[in-house]
C-alpha atoms as an extended CHARMM CRD file, in Angstrom:
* protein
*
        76  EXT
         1         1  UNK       CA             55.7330000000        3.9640000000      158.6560000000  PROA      1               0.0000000000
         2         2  UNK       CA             52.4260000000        4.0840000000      157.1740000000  PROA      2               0.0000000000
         3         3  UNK       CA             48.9870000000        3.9260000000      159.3720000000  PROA      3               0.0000000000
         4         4  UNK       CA             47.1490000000        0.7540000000      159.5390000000  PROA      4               0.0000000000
         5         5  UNK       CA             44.4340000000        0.3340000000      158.0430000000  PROA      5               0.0000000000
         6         6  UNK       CA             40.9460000000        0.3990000000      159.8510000000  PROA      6               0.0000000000
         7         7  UNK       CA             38.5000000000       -2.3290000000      160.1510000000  PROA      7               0.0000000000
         8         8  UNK       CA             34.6920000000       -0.9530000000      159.4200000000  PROA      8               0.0000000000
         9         9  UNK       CA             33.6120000000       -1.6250000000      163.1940000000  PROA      9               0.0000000000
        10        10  UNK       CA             36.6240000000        1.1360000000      163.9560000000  PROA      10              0.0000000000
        11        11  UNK       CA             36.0060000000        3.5330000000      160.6850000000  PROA      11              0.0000000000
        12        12  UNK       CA             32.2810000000        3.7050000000      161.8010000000  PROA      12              0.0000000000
        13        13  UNK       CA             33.5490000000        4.8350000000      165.9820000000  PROA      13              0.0000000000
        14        14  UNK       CA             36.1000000000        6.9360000000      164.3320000000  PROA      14              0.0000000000
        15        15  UNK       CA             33.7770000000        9.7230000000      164.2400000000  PROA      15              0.0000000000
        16        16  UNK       CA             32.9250000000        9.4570000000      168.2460000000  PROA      16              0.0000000000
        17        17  UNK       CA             36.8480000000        9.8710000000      169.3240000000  PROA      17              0.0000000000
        18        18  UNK       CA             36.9130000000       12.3470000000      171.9430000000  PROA      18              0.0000000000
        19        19  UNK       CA             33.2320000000       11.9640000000      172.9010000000  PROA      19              0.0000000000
        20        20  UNK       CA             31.8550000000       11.2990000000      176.5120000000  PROA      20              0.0000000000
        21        21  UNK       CA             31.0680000000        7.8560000000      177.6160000000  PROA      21              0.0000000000
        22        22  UNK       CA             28.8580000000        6.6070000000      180.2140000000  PROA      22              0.0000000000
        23        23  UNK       CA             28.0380000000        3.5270000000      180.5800000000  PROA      23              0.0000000000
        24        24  UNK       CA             26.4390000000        0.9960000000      183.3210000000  PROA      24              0.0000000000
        25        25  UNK       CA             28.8450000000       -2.3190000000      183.4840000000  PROA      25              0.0000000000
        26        26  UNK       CA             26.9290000000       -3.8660000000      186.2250000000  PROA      26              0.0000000000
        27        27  UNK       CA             24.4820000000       -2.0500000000      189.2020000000  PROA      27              0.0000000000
        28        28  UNK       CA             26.9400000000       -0.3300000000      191.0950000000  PROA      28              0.0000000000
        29        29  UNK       CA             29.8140000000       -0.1740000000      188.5920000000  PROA      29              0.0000000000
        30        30  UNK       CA             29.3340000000        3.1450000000      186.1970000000  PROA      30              0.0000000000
        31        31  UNK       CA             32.5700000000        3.7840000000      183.5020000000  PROA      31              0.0000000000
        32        32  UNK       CA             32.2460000000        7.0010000000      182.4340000000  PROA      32              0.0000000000
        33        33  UNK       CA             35.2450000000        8.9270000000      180.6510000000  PROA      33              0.0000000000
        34        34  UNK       CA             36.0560000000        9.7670000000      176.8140000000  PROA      34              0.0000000000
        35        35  UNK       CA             36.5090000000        7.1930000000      173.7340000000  PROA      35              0.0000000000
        36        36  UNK       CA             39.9520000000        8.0490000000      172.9460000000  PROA      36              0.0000000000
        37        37  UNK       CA             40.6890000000        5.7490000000      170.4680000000  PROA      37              0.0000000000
        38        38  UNK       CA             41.2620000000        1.5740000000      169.6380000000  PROA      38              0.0000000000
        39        39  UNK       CA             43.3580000000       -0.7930000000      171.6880000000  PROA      39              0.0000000000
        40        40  UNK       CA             46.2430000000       -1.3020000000      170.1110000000  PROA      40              0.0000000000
        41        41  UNK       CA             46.6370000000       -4.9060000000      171.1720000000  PROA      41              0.0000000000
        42        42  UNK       CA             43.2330000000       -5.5970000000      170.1800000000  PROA      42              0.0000000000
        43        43  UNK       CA             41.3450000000       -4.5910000000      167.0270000000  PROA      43              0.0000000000
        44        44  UNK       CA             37.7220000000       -5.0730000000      168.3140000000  PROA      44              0.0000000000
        45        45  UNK       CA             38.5100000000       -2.6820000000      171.6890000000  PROA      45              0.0000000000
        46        46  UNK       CA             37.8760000000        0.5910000000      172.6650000000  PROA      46              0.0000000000
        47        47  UNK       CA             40.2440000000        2.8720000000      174.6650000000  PROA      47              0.0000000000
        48        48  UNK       CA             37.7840000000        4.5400000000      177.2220000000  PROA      48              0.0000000000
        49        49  UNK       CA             39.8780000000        7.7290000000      179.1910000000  PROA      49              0.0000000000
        50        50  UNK       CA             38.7710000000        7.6180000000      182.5050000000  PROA      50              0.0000000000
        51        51  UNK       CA             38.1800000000       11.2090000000      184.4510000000  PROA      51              0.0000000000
        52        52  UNK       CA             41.1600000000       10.9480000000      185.9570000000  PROA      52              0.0000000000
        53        53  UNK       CA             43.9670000000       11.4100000000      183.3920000000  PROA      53              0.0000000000
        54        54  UNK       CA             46.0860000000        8.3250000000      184.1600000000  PROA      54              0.0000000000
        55        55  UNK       CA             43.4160000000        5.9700000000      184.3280000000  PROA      55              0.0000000000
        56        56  UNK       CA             42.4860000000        3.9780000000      181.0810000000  PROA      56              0.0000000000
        57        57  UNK       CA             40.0050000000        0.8540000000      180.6750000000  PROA      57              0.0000000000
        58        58  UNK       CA             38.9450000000       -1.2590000000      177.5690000000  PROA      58              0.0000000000
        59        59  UNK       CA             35.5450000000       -1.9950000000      176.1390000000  PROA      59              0.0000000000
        60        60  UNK       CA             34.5440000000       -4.2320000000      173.4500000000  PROA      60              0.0000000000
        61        61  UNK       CA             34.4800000000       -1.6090000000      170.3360000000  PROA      61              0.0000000000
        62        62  UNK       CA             30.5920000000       -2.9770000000      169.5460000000  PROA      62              0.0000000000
        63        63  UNK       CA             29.3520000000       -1.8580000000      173.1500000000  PROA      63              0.0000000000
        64        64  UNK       CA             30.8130000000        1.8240000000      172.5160000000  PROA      64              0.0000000000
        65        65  UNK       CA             29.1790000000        1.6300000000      169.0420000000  PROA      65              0.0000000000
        66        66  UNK       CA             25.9700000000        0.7450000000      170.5490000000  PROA      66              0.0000000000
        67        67  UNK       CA             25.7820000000        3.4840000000      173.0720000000  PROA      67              0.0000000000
        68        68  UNK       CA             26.8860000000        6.2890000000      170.5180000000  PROA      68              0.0000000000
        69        69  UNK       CA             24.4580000000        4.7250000000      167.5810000000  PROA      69              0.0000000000
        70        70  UNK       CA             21.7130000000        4.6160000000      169.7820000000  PROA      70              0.0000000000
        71        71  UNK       CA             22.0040000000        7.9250000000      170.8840000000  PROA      71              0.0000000000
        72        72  UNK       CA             21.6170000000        8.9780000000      167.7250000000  PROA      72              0.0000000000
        73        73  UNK       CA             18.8650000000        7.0710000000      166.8300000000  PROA      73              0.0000000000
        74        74  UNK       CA             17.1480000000        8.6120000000      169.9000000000  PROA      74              0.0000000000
        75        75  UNK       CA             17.7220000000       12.0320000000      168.1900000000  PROA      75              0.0000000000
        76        76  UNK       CA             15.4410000000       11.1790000000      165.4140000000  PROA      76              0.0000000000
């Protein structure tokens, strides 16, 4: 069975799989885990693995973009 193709929002967060995610949902509510990949029922969501192994949560794809982008922009 061949691989599906990728949609440029998920061949640009391609290169952040398996990189550490933090990010502030509302005050109070922190997600912080690894991008492990897209939603499979979703093209335009994120799979975020939580610290604890058997917990996963979704994010739009373009809010995981934005964090990793604009750390790298902070770089510069």
């Amino acid at each position: 069975m061949p691989e599906p193709q990728l949609t440029g929002l998920q061949k640009r967060a391609s290169k952040y799989i398996n990189k550490a995610f933090s990010y502030q949902m509302r005050p109070g509510v922190v997600i912080e885990g690894y991008f492990s990949g897209f939603d499979p029922n979703s093209i335009d969501r994120a799979v975020i693995q939580l610290s604890n192994a058997a917990d996963k949560t979704t994010l739009p794809l373009m809010t995981v973009l934005n964090y990793f982008e604009g750390d790298e922009e902070m770089e510069l």
